[in-house]
C-alpha positions in Angstrom: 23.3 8.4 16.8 24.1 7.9 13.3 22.0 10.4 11.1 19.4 9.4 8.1 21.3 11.8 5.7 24.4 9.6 6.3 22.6 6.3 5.7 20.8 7.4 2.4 23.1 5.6 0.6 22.7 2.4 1.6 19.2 2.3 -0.8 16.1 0.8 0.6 14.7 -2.7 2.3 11.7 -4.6 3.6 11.1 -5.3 7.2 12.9 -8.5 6.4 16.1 -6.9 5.4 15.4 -7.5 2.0 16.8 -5.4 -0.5 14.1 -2.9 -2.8 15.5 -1.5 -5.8 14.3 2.0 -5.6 14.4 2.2 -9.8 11.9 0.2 -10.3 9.6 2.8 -11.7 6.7 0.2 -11.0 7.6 0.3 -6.8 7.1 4.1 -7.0 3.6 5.9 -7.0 4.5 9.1 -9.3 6.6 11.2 -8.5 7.4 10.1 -5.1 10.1 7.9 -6.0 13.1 9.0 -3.9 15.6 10.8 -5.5 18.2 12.1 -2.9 17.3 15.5 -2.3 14.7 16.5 0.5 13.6 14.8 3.6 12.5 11.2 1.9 14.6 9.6 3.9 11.5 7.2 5.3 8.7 5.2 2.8 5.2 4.8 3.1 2.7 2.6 1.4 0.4 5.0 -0.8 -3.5 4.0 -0.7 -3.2 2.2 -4.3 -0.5 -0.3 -3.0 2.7 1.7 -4.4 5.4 3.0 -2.8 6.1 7.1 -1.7 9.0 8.5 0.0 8.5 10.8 2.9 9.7 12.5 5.9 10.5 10.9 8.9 9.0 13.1 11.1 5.3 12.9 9.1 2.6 11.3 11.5 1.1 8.8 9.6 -1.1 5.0 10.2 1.0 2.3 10.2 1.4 -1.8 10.6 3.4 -3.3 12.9 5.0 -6.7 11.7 6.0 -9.1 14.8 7.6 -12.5 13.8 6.9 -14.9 16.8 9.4 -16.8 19.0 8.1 -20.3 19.4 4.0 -21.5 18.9 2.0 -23.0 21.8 -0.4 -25.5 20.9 -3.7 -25.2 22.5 -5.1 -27.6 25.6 -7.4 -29.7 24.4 -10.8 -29.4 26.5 -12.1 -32.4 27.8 -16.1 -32.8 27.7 
């Protein structure tokens, strides 16, 4: 299994796969924003919206995204 220090490098991206630029000081709640040294390899959303780096390991909340397959349209109900 490839390890998280080996993939810091490749910078940071949305769910989507979108790219973030992690210099935009604006992302970046204080002094979070990653800077290569420590165990940031992971990101979290801070209470206010912004973005923190942190540990992988750290036991936090979190939101599950789930993009659906195909939509059923509901039976209609006869009266």
């Amino acid at each position: 299994m490839e390890s998280q220090s080996m993939r810091l490098n490749e910078g940071w991206q949305t769910l989507k796969g979108t790219r973030m630029n992690a210099d935009a000081a604006d992302l970046w709640f204080d002094n979070y924003q990653p800077d290569g040294t420590g165990n940031g390899a992971c990101g979290a959303m801070f209470f206010n919206g912004r973005l923190i780096n942190t540990d992988c390991d750290t036991k936090s909340f979190f939101i599950c995204e789930h993009e659906l397959d195909n939509t059923r349209t509901p039976a209609s109900i006869s009266s």
